[in-house]
Backbone as JSON, one array per atom type, in Angstrom:
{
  "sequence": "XXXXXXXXXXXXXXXXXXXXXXXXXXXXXXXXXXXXXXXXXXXXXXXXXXXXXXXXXXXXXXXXXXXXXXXXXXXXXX",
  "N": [[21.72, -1.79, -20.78], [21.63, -4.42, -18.23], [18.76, -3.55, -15.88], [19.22, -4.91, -13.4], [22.02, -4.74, -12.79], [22.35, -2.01, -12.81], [21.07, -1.09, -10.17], [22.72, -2.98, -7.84], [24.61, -2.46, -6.93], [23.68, -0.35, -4.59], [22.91, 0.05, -1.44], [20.47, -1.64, 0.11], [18.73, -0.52, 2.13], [18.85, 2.49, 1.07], [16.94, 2.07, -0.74], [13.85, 2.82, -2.36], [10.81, 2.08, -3.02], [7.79, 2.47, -5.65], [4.55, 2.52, -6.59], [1.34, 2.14, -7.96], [-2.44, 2.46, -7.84], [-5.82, 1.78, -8.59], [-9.17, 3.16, -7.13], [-12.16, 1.97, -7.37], [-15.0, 3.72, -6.43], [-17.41, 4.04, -6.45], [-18.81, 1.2, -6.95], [-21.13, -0.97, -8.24], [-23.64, -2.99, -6.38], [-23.56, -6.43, -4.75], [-25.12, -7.85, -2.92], [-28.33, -7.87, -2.34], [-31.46, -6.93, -0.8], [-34.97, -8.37, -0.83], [-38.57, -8.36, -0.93], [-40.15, -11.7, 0.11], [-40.09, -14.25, -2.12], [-39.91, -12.57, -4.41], [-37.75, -10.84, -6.89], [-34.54, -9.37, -6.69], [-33.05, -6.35, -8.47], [-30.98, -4.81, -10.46], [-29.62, -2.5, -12.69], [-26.69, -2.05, -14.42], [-24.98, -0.53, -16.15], [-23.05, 0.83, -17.61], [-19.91, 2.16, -15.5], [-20.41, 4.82, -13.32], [-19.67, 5.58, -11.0], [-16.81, 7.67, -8.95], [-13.7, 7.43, -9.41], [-10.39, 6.7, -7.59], [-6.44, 7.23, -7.88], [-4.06, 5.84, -6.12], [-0.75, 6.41, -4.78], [2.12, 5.4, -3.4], [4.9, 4.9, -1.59], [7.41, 3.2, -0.48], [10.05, 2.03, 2.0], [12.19, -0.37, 3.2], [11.57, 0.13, 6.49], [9.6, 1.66, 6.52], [6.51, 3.49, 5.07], [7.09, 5.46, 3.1], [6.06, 7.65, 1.78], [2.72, 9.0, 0.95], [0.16, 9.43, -1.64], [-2.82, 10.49, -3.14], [-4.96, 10.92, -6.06], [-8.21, 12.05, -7.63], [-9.95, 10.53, -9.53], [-8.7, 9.18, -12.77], [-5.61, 7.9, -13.83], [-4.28, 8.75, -16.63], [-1.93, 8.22, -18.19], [1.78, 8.3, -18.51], [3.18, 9.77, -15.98], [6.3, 12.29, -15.72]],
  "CA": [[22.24, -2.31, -19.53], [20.12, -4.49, -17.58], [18.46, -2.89, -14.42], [19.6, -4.96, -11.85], [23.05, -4.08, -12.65], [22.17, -0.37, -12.18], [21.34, -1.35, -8.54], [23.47, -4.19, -7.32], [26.07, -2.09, -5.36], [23.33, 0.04, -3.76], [22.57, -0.71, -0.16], [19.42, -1.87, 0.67], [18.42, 0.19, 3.43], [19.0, 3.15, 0.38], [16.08, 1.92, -2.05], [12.5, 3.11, -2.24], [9.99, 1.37, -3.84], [6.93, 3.01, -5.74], [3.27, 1.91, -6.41], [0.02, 3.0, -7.91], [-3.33, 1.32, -7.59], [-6.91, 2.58, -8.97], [-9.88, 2.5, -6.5], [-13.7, 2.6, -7.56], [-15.92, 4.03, -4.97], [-18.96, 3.29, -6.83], [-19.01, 0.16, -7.58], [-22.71, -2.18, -7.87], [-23.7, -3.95, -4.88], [-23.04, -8.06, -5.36], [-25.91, -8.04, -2.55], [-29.61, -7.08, -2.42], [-32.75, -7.38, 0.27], [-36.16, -8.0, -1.8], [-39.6, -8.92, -0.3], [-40.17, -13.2, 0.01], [-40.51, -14.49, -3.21], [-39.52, -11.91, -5.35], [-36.18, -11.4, -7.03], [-33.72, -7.99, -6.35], [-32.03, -6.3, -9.49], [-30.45, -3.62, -10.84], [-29.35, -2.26, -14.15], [-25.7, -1.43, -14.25], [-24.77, -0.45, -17.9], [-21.79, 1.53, -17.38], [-19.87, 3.12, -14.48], [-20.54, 6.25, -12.77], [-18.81, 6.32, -9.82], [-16.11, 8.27, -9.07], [-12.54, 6.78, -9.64], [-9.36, 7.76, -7.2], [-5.63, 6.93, -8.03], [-3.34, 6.14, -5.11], [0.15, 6.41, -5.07], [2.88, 4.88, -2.65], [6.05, 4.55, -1.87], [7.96, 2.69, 1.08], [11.49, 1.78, 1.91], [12.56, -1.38, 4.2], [11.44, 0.35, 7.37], [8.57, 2.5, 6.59], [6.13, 3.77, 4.79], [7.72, 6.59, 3.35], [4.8, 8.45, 1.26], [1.41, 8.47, 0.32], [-0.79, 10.52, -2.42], [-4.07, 10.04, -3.82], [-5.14, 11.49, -7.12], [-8.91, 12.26, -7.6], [-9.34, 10.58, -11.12], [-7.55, 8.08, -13.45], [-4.01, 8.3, -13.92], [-4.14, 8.07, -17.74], [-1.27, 8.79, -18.73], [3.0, 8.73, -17.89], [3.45, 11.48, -15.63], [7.47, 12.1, -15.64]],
  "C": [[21.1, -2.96, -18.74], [19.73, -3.84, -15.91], [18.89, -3.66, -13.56], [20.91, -4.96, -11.79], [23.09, -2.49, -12.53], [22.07, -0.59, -10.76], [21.7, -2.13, -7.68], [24.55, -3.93, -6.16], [25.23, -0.54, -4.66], [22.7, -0.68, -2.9], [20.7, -0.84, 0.03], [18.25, -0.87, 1.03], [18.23, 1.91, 2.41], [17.54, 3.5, -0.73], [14.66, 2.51, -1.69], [11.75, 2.77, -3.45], [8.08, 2.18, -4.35], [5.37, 2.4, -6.38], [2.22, 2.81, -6.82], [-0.81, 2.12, -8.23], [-4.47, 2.15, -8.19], [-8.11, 1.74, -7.66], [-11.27, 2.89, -7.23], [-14.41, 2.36, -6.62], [-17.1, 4.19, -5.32], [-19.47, 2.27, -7.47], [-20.54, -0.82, -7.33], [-22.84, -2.85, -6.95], [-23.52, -5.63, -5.65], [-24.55, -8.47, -4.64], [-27.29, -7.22, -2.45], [-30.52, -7.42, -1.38], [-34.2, -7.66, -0.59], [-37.21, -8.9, -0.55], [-39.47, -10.47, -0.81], [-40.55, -13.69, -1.37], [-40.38, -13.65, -4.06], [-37.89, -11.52, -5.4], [-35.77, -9.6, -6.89], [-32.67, -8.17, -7.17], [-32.29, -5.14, -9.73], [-29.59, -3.69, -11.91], [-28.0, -1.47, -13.69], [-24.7, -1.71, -15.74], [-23.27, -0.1, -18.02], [-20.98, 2.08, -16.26], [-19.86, 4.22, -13.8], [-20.08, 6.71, -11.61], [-17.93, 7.15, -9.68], [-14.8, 7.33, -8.63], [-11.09, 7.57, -8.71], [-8.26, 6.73, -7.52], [-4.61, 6.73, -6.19], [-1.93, 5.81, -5.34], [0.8, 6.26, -3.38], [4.1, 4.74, -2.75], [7.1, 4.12, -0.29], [9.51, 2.11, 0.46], [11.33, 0.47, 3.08], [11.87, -0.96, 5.24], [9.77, 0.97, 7.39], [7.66, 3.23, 5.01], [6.48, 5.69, 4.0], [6.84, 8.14, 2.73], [3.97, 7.96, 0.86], [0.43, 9.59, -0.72], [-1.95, 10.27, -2.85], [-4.81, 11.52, -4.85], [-6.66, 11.75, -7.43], [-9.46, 11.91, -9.57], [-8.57, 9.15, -11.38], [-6.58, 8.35, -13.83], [-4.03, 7.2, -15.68], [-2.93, 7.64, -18.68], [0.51, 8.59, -18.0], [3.51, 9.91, -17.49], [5.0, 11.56, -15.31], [7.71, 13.43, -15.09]]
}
């Protein structure tokens, strides 16, 4: 069946919409300061920051929840 016949004769105002995003909070700088004439660099091999998941979910009006996961969301959580 296709999905937008599953929700065609619910109202609007009824639906909630859900969302997940990944943030990295240690990501390499783009910018650097170095003394005149010399150049500013850094070795960035792999990442080591720490990774959070965020999760959302809003309806027409509002914002209706928010979660954040500590971590990568590897996986289908059902």
């Amino acid at each position: 069946m296709n999905p937008y016949e599953k929700v065609k004769n619910i109202e609007a105002e009824n639906l909630v919409f859900l969302d997940e995003m990944g943030v990295l909070l240690g990501l390499t700088r783009s910018h650097a300061r170095s003394y005149y004439g010399s150049i500013a660099y850094d070795f960035s091999l792999f990442y080591r920051g720490q990774k959070v998941t965020v999760f959302g979910a809003i309806s027409l009006t509002k914002v209706v929840g928010l979660m954040t996961l500590n971590g990568s969301m590897d996986r289908i959580c059902i």
